[in-house]
C-alpha positions in Angstrom: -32.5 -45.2 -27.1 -35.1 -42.8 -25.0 -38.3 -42.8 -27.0 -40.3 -39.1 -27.0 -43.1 -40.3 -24.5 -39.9 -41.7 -22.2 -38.2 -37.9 -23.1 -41.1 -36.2 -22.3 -41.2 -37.7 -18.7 -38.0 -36.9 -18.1 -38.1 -33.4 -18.8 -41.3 -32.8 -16.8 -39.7 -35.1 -14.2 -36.9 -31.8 -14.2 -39.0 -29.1 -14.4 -40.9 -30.2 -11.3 -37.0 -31.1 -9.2 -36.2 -27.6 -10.2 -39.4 -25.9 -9.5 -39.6 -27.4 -5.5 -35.8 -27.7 -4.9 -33.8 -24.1 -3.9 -30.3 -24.1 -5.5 -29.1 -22.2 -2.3 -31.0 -22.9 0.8 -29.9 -20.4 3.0 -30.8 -17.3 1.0 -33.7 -15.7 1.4 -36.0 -15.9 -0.4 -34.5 -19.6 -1.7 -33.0 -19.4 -5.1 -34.4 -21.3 -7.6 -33.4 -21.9 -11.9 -35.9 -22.4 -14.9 -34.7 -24.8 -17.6 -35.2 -24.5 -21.2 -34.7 -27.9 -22.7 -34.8 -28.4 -26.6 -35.2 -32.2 -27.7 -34.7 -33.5 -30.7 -34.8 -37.1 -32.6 -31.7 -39.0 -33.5 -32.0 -41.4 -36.3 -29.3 -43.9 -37.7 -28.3 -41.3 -40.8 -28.1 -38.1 -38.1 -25.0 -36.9 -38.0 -23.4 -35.0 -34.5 -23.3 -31.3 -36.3 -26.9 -32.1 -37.1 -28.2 -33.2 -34.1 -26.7 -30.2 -32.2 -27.5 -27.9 -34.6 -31.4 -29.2 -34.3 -31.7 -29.3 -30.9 -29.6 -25.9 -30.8 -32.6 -24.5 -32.8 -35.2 -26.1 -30.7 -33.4 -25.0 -27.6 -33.8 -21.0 -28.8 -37.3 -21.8 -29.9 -38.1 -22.9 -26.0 -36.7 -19.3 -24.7 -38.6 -17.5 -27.0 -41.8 -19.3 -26.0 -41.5 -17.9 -22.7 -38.4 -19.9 -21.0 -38.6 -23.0 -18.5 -40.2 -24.6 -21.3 -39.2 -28.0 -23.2 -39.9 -27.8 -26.9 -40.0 -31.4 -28.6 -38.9 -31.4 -32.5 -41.7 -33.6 -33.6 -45.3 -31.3 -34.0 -47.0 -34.4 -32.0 -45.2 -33.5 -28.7 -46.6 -30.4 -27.5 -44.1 -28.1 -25.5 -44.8 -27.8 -22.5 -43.8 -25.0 -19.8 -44.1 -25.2 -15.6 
């Protein structure tokens, strides 16, 4: 399983590839997406409904905060936005 830290990485990791890298390089100006990630945990007693309904949540939560932002469901793991 990804731990938070290891989640955390991974969605800065995305931010930043989206952020530098056009989605069409021959318009002008470049085209380039945001992301708005929700994470959640996953324990041995969550159930699929759950989890997506969670993260769901979480995901909404990130797009009200301003978009191209992760928000992680535990308080310890700030949100962060590029």
């Amino acid at each position: 399983m990804t731990t938070v830290k290891e989640s955390q990485y991974a969605t800065e990791r995305l931010h930043q590839l989206l952020d530098t890298t056009p989605m069409l390089d021959d318009s002008l100006p470049p085209l380039h997406i945001t992301v708005s990630i929700g994470v959640c945990s996953l324990t041995d007693a969550s159930t699929l409904d759950n989890s997506l309904q969670r993260v769901d949540e979480l995901l909404y939560r990130a797009k009200e905060q301003g978009r191209n932002r992760t928000v992680f469901e535990q308080e310890d793991a700030p949100s962060q936005r590029h």
